[in-house]
C-alpha positions as CSV (number, residue, x, y, z in Angstrom):
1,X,-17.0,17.6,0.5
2,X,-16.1,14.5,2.4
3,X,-13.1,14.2,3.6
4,X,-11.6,10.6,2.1
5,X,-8.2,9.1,3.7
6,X,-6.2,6.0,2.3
7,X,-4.4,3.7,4.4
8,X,-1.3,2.8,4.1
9,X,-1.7,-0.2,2.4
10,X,-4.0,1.5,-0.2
11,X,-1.3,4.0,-0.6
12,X,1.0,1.0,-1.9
13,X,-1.8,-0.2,-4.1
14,X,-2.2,2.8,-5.5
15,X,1.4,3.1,-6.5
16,X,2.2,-0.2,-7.5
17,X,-0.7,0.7,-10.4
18,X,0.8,4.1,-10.7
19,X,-2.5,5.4,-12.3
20,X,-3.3,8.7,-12.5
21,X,-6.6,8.6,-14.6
22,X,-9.6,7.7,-11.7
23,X,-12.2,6.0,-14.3
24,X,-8.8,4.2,-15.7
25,X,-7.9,2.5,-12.6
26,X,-11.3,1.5,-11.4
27,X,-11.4,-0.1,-14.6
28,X,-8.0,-1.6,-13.8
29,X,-9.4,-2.6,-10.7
30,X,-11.9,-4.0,-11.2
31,X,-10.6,-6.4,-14.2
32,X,-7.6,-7.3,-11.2
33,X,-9.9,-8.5,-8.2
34,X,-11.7,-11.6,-9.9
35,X,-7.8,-12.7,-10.1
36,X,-6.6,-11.6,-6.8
37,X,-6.1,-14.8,-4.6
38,X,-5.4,-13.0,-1.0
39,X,-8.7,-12.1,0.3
40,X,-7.2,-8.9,2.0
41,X,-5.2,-8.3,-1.0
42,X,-8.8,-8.3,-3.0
43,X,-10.2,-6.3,0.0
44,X,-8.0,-3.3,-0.2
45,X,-8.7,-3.4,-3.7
46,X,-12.3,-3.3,-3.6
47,X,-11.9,-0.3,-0.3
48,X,-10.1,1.6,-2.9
49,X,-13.1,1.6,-5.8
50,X,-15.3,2.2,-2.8
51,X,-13.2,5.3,-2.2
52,X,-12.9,6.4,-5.5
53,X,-16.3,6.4,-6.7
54,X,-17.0,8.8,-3.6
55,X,-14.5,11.6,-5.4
56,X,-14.3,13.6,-8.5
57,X,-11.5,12.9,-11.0
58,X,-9.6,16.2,-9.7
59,X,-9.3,14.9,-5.8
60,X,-8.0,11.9,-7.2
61,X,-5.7,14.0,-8.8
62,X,-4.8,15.7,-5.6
63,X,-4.6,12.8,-3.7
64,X,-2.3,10.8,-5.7
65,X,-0.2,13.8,-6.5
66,X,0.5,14.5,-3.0
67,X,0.6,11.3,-1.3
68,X,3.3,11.0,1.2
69,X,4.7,7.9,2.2
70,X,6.0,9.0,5.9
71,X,8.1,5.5,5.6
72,X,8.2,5.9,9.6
73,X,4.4,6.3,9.9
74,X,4.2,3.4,7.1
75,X,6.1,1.1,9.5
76,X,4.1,1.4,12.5
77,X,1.0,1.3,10.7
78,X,1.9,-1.9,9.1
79,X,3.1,-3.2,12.4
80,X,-0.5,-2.5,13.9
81,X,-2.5,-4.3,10.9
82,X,-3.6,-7.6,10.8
83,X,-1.1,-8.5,8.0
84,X,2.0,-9.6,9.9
85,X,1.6,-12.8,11.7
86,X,2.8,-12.1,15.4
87,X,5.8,-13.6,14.8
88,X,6.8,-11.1,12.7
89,X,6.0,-7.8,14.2
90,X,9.3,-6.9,15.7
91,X,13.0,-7.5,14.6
92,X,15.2,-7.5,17.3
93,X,18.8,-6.2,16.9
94,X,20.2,-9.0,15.8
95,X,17.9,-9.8,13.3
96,X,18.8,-6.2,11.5
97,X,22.5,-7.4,12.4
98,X,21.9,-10.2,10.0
99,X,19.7,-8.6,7.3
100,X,22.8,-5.9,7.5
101,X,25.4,-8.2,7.1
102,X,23.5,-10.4,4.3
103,X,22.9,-6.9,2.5
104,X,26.8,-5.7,2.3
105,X,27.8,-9.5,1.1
106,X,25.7,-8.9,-1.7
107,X,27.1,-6.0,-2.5
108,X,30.9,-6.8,-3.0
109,X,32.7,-7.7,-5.5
């Protein structure tokens, strides 16, 4: 059996179309990617069918059943893709200052 891993930004895809059924989402898929604008959005779409034509309908199962989203390991994995622009790799303290403070301001009443 071959052993078949999902990266993290699979993993998201995968939940935003919180599909259990295999043959459904390939289906899904597939009708989705002639729409998708972002080439690596339609990419990661197309890595997944890949993926899931190479497993049975009960490792799909297992893997979306026990996907973990290790938010930690999500970070860092994001952080060393090609999707952030270099600007945007790292926030500095006071750039969580201010997403901290702009959170609680929306919060109050």
């Amino acid at each position: 059996m071959l052993k078949i891993t999902f990266t993290v930004d699979e993993k998201c895809m995968i939940r935003i179309y919180n599909n259990i059924d295999r043959t459904d989402f390939i289906n899904k898929l597939n009708e989705a990617i002639p729409h998708l604008e972002e080439p690596e959005i339609k990419e990661i779409a197309e890595s997944i069918i890949i993926k899931l034509y190479q497993m049975t309908d009960s490792e799909y199962k297992y893997h979306y059943l026990n996907m973990d989203f290790d938010l930690d390991g999500m970070y860092d994995e994001l952080l060393n893709s090609d999707i952030f622009d270099d600007d945007y790799d790292t926030l500095d303290d006071d750039s969580l200052d201010i997403f901290n403070d702009d959170l609680s301001n929306d919060t109050e009443v």
